[in-house]
C-alpha positions in Angstrom: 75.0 -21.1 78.1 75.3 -24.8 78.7 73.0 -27.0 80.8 74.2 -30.1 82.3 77.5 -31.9 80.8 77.9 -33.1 77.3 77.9 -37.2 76.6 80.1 -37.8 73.6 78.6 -40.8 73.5 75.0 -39.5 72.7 74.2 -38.3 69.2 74.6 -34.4 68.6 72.3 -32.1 66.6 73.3 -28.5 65.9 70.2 -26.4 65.0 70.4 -22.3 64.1 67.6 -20.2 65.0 67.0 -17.1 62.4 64.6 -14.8 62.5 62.6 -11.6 62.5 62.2 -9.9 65.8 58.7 -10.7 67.2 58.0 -14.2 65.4 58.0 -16.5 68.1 61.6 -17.9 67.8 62.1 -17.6 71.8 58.9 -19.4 72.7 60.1 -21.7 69.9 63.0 -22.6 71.6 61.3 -22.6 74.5 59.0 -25.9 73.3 62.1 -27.5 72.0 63.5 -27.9 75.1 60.2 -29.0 76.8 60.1 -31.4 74.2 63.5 -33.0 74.3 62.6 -33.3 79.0 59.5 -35.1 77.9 57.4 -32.6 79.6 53.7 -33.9 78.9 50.2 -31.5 79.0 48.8 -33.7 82.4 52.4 -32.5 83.8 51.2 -29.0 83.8 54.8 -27.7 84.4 56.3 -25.2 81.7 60.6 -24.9 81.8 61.3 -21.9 80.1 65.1 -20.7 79.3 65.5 -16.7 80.9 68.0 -14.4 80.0 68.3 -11.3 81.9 70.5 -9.0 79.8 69.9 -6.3 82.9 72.2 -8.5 85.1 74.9 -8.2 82.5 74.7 -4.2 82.6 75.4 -1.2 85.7 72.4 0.4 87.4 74.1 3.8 85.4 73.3 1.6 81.7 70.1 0.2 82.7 68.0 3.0 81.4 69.7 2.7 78.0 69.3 -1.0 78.1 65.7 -1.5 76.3 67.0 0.4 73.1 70.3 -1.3 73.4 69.5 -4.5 73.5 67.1 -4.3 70.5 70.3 -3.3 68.5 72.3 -6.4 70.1 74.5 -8.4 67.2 75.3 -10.7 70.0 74.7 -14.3 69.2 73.6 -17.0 72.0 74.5 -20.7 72.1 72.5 -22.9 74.3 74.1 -26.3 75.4 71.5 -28.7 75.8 73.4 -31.7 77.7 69.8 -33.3 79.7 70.1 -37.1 81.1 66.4 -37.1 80.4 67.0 -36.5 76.4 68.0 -39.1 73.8 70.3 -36.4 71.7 72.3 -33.8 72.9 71.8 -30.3 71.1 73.1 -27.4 70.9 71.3 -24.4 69.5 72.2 -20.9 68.0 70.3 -18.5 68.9 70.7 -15.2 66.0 69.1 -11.7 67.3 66.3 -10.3 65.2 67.1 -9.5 61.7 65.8 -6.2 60.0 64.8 -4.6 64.2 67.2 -1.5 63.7 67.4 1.0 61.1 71.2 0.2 61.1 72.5 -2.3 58.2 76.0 -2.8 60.1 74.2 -4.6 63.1 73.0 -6.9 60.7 76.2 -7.3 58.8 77.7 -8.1 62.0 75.5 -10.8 63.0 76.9 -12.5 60.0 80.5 -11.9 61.1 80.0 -13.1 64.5 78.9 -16.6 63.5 81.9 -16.3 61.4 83.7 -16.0 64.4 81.7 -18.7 66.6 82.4 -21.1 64.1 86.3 -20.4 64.2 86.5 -20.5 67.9 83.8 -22.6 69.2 84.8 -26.2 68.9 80.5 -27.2 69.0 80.2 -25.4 66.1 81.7 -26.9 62.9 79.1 -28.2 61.2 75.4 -27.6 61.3 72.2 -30.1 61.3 69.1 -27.5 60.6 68.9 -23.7 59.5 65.8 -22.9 60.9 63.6 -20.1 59.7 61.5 -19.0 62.1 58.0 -16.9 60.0 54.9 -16.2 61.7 52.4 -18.4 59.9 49.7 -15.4 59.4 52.2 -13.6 57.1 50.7 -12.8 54.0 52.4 -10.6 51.6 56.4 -9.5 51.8 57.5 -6.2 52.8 60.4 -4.5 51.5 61.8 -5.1 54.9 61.2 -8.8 54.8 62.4 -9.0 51.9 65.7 -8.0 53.4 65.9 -10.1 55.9 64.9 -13.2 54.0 67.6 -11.9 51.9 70.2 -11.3 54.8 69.5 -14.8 56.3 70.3 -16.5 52.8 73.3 -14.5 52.5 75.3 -16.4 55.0 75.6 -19.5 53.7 77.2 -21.3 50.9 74.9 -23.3 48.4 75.4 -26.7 49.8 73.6 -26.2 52.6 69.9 -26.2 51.2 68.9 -29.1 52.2 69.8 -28.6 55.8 67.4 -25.2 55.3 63.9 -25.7 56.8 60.7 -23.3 58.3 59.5 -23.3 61.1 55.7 -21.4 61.2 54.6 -20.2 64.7 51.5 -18.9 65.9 49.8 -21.8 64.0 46.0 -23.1 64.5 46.5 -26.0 62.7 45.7 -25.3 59.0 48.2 -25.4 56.0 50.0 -22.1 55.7 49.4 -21.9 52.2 49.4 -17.7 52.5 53.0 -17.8 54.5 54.3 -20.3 51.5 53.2 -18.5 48.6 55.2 -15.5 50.5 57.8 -17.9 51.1 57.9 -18.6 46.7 57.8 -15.1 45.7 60.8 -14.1 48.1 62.9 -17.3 46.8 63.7 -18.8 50.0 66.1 -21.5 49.2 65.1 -24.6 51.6 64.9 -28.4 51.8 61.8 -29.7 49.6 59.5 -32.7 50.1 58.4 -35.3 47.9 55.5 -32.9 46.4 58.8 -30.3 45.9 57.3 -28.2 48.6 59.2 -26.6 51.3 59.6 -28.5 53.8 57.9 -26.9 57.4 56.3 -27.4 60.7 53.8 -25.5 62.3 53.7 -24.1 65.9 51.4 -22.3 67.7 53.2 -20.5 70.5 50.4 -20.5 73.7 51.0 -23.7 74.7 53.1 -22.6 78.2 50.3 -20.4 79.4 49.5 -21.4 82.8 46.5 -23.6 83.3 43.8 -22.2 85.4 41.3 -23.9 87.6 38.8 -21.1 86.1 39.5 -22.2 82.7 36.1 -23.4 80.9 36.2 -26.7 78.6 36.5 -24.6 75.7 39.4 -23.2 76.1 41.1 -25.7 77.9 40.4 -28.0 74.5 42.1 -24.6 72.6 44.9 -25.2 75.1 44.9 -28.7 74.2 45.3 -28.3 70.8 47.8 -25.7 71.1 49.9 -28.4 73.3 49.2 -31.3 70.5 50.3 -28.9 67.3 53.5 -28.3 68.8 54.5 -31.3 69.9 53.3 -32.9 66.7 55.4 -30.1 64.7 58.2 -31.0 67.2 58.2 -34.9 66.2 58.4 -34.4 62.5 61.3 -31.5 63.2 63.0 -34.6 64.9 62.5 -37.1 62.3 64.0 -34.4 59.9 67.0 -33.8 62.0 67.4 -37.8 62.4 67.5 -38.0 58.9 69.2 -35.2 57.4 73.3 -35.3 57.1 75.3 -32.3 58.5 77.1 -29.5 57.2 80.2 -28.2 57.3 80.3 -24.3 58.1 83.7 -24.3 56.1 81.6 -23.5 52.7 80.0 -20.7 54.9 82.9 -19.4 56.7 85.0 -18.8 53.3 81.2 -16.9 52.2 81.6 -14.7 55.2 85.1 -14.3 54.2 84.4 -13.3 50.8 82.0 -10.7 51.6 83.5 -9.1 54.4 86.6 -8.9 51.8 84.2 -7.1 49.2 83.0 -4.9 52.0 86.8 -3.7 52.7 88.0 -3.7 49.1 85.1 -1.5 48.5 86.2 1.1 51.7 89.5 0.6 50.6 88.9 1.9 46.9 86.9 4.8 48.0 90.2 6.5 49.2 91.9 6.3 46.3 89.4 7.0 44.4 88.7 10.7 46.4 92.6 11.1 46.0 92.6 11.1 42.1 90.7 14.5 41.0 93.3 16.5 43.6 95.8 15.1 42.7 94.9 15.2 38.9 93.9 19.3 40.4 97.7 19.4 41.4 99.6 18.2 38.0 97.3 20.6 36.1 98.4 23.2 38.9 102.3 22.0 39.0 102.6 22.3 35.0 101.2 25.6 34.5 103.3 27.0 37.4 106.3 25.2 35.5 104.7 27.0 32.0 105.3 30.0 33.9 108.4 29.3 35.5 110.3 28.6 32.2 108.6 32.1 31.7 109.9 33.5 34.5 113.7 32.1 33.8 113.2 33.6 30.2 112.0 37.0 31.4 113.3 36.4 35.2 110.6 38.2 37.0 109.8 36.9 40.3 106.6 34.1 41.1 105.1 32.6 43.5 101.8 30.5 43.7 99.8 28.2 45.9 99.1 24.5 45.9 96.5 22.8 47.2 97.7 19.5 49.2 95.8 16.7 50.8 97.8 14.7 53.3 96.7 12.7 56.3 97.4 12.6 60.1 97.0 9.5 62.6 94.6 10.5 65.6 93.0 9.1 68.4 89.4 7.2 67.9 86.4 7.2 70.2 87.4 6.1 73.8 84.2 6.5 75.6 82.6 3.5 74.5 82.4 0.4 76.6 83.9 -2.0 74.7 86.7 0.5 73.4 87.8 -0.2 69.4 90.8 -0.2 68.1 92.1 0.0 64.4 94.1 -1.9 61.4 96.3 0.5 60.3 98.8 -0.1 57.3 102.2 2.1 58.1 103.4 1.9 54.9 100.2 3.2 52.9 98.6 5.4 55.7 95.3 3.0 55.5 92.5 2.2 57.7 92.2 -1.7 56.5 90.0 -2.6 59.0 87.9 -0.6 61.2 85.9 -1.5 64.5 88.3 -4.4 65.6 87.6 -5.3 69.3 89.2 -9.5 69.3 91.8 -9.4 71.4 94.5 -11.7 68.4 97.7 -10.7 66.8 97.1 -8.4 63.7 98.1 -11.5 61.5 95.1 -13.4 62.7 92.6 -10.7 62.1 89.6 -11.3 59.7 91.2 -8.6 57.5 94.4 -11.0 57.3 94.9 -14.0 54.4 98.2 -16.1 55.2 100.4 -13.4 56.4 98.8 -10.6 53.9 96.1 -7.6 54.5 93.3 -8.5 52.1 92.5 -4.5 51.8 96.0 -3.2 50.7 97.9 -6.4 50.2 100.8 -5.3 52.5 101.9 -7.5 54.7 101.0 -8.1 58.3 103.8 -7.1 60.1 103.6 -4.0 58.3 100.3 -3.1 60.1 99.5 -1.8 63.7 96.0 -2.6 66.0 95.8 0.8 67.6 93.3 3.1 69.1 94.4 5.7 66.6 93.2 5.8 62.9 94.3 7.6 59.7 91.9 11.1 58.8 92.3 13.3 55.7 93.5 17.1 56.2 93.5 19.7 53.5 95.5 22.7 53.6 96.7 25.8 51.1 100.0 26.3 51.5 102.8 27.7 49.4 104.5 25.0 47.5 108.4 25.6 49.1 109.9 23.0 47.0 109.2 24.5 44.2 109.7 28.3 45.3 113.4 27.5 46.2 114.1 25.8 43.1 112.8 28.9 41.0 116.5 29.9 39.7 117.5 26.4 39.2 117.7 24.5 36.1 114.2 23.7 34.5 115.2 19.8 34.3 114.0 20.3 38.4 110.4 21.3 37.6 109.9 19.1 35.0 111.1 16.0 37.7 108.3 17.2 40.1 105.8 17.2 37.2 106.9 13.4 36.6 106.9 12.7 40.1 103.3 13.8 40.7 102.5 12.2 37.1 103.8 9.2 39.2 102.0 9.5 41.8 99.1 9.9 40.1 99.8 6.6 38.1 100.1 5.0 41.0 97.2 5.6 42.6 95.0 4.7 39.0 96.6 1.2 39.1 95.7 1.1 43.4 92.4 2.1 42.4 92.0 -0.9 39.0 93.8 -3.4 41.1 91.2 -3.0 43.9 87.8 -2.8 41.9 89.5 -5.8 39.9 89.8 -7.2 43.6 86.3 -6.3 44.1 84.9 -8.0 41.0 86.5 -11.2 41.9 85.2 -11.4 45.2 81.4 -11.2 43.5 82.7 -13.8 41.1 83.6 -16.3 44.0 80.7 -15.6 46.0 78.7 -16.6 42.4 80.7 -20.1 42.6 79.6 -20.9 46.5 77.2 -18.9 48.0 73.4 -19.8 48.6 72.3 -16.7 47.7 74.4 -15.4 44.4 72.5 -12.1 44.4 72.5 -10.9 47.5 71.4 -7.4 48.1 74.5 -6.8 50.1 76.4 -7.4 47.0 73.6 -5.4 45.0 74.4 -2.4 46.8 77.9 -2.4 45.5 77.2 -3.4 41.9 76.5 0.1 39.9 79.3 1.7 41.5 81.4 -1.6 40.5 80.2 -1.2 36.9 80.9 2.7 36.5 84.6 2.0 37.4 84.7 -1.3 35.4 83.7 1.2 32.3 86.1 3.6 33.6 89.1 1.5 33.3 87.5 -0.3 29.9 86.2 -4.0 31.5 83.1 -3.5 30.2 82.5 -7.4 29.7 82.9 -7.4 33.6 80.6 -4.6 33.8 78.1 -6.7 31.7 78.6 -9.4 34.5 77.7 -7.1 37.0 74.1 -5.7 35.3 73.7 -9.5 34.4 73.5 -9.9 38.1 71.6 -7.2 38.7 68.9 -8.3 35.9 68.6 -11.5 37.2 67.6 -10.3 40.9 64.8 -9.3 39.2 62.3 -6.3 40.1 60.9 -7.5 43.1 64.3 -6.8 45.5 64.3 -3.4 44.2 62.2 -1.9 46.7 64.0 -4.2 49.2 67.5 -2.6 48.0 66.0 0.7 48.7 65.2 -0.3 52.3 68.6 -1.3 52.9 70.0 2.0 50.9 67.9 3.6 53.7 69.3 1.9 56.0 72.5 2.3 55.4 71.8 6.2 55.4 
């Protein structure tokens, strides 16, 4: 949403909003742009950005729009191009973190940006992270914890300094309680001279309407209101003036990274399923072969049964609005990437790293972006193959046994190469990312280290409970949240 043109000419800040739901980031926003017009208390005019998500919906969705929009992963960027301002600015607006009991929403507010900074030519670099905390908070939730959590997870380390917070619903004082919350969560942000984290306070009253009724009292509490603001406003600007910008490439190959954990981790489970029936149908295979060179000795007659897993391509949900399609390898009958609604080629897809899928490692052209997607079937049926071959030569049997033995190999070294995969992706993320313990990596690590000990990398493993040590024992109520979420 742009207002007025842009003046290349005119310095450019690039601010990011992030935030709980219900902390005052809109009326935040709000004074920002009050500021930047000039607008002054004796003006007694308020401008205020409105968004009306109804217009964007039919009358038939309107009823469904006040729980839909609280699940909204959309991101906003506001164009701020005013002849009355020194600095153009552009701000990115994030939808509450932590307002939905689904962990995905959040995810993909992370993979949006990913894709706003790939696409939107404004949004290369970044001046400010702003994190937007009411300034009566006192003690950290699980839930907050999370979110704190979720916001430093998008970001690669060199942007601390760029990191700052922004308290609303301010009267004035230090926020001493919100900081000490601040410490104990381990917000990474920009620090001050006195290595404290650098903030502004806001209260969030100042566009109420004056009223000729109004007594001196409050109208001084209105005043003061006005003043804080504008005063928190001035030292955010002297901030932005000084500080350098960022490059979102450190962030972007972040986002990468841990959307490639996610689908090496979705990938492996697969595989992983596929082992014990398949292990289930050697054992089967060779004692009907035990009894087949039986039956050749003796030559009674035999039959048997064998269970067999396969997998058939059908049609996905159509009814939704926007209508998702799938990343379907050909070759090995995968789902590599679910949920894909960007209209790009299949090489250009998130999922895709020069030409190759990230999830199996086939290559592109050997994938399809259909509305159809891969589901397991199991079925009993009698194992023909082998029935017709009964009166044949043993040397037959025996190269089904090694086939499924095979098979079965094959899948063990799928399954090592892709927690391998896995490991490395925590291992990069460790190199670049602001937040090294995330609790959306967290959430992956025990299952990690039980098939790092599986396969006999249990130095690796020790990396991964190092990790997990060093997150320490206040995120792990906060990693039950999101476990709850997730259910």
């Amino acid at each position: 949403m742009n207002f007025g043109e842009r003046d290349k000419n005119k310095p450019h800040k690039t601010i990011l909003m992030v935030g709980e739901t219900g902390k005052g980031k809109t009326k935040l926003i709000n004074t920002m742009i009050n500021y930047m017009l000039g607008v002054q208390r004796e003006d007694k005019v308020w401008f205020e950005i409105t968004d009306d998500q109804s217009d964007r919906t039919s009358a038939h969705d309107q009823k469904k729009q006040s729980s839909a929009h609280s699940q909204t992963s959309i991101i906003t960027v506001y164009g701020f191009y005013l002849q009355e301002s020194q600095t153009d600015l552009t701000i990115i607006d994030t939808p509450g973190y932590g307002n939905t009991h689904s962990v995905e929403k959040d995810k993909e507010i992370g993979m949006n940006l990913l894709n706003l900074s790939r696409c939107d030519d404004r949004v290369h670099e970044i001046d400010a992270v702003c994190l937007v905390i009411k300034t009566t908070q006192t003690r950290l939730s699980d839930r907050q914890i999370y979110i704190f959590d979720a916001v430093q997870s998008l970001f690669g380390r060199d942007i601390v300094e760029n990191i700052v917070l922004l308290f609303t619903h301010s009267r004035g004082s230090p926020p001493k309680n919100a900081l000490t919350a601040v410490k104990e969560a381990k917000i990474k942000c920009a620090v001050n001279d006195e290595n404290q984290p650098v903030h502004f306070l806001f209260d969030n009253c100042q566009s109420e309407a004056a009223d000729e009724d109004d007594d001196e009292e409050y109208e001084t509490i209105r005043e003061q209101s006005w003043n804080l603001s504008f005063r928190g406003m001035t030292g955010f600007r002297k901030f932005l003036d000084k500080i350098k910008p960022k490059s979102l490439k450190t962030t972007q190959d972040v986002l990468q990274l841990r959307k490639q954990l996610e689908e090496t981790i979705s990938t492996v489970q697969p595989y992983i399923e596929k082992i014990a029936p398949k292990k289930e149908e050697l054992k089967q295979t060779q004692e009907a072969l035990g009894k087949e060179k039986e039956y050749i000795k003796n030559n009674e007659n035999f039959e048997y049964e064998v269970e067999v897993k396969y997998k058939e391509k059908v049609d996905i949900d159509h009814s939704k609005a926007f209508p998702l399609k799938v990343i379907c390898c050909t070759v090995c009958e995968e789902n590599c990437q679910k949920d894909c609604w960007w209209v790009t080629p299949v090489s250009l897809c998130a999922v895709m790293n020069n030409n190759y899928c990230t999830a199996c490692k086939c290559h592109s052209n050997k994938h399809a972006k259909k509305a159809k997607q891969y589901v397991k079937k199991t079925e009993k049926r009698i194992n023909e193959a082998l029935r017709r071959n009964l009166m044949v030569k043993i040397g037959v049997s025996e190269s089904l046994v090694k086939k499924l033995e095979e098979e079965l190999k094959e899948l063990e070294d799928k399954k090592i190469k892709l927690v391998m995969d896995a490991f490395h992706c925590v291992g990069a993320l460790e190199l670049i990312a602001l937040n090294t313990d995330s609790l959306f990596t967290l959430l992956h690590t025990d299952f990690l280290i039980d098939k790092l000990k599986e396969i006999n990398e249990t130095k690796k493993a020790e990396t991964l409970e190092n990790i997990k040590k060093r997150a320490g024992e206040e995120k792990q109520g906060a990693l039950k949240y999101i476990e709850i979420k997730v259910l």
